[in-house]
Every structure is written in structure tokens, then in C-alpha cells.
N, C-alpha and C positions, 0 to 999 in steps of 0.2 A: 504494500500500500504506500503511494505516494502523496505528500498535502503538497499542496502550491498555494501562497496567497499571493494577491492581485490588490494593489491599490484603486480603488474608484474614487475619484474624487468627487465627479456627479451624483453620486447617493445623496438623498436628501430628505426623503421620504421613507415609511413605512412599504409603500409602493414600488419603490425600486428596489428594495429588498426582497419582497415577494417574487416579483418578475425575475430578477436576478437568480434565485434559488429555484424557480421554476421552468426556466430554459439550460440553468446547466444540468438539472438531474435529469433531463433527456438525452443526454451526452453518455454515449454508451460507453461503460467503466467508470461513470462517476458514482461515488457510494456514497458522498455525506457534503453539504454545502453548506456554510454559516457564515453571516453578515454583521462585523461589527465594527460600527462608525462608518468609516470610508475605506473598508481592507473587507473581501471577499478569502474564504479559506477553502478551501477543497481537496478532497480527499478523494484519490480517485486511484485506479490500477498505473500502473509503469506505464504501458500500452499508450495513455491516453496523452496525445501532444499539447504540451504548454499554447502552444499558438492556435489551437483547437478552441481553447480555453479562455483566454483572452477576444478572440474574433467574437466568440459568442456574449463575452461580456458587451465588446463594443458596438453586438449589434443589438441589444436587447437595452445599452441605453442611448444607442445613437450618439454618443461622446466615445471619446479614445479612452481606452483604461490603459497605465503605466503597470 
């Protein structure tokens, strides 16, 4: 098992966090997602590629995640 955290800075909302944790758990291999402040964490098999990861942050909030 691998974690990766993601900074979001556009989090702002209760809202983006939902959405957030509800487009990466469709990400085959990802097993566990939590949002706290402006840092996404994810937990996910080896398999699954960082930039997988990240694109789908950026498009679920239309900003660039670092």
C-alpha cells in the first residue's frame, strides 16, 4: 500500500471535499481518500500512477493541484 498527499489549495468548501473523495475512489486501486484543510491523502496500491492522481484532482476542481 502506497499514500500520496496532494496539496489543493482551491479547497474551500465542505463541497470540494466531497467531490474530491468521490472521483478519486473511482480510480481503480485507490482504497482510502481523506481531506484535511488544503492536503488530499490517498492511499492507494503501487500500481496506481501519481499523475493519475493529481489529473483527476485537477479535473474534479478545474484548478491545478501542486
Amino acid at each position: 500500500m502506497t499514500q500520496t498527499t496532494v496539496k489543493v489549495p482551491q479547497i474551500h468548501c465542505p463541497s470540494c471535499d466531497a467531490l474530491i473523495k468521490m472521483w478519486l475512489k473511482k480510480l481503480s486501486g485507490v482504497k482510502n481518500v481523506s481531506v484535511s484543510g488544503k492536503s488530499v491523502t490517498i492511499e492507494h496500491d503501487s500500481s496506481v500512477d501519481k499523475s493519475k492522481i493529481v489529473k483527476n484532482i485537477k479535473d474534479t476542481t478545474w484548478y491545478s493541484a501542486s
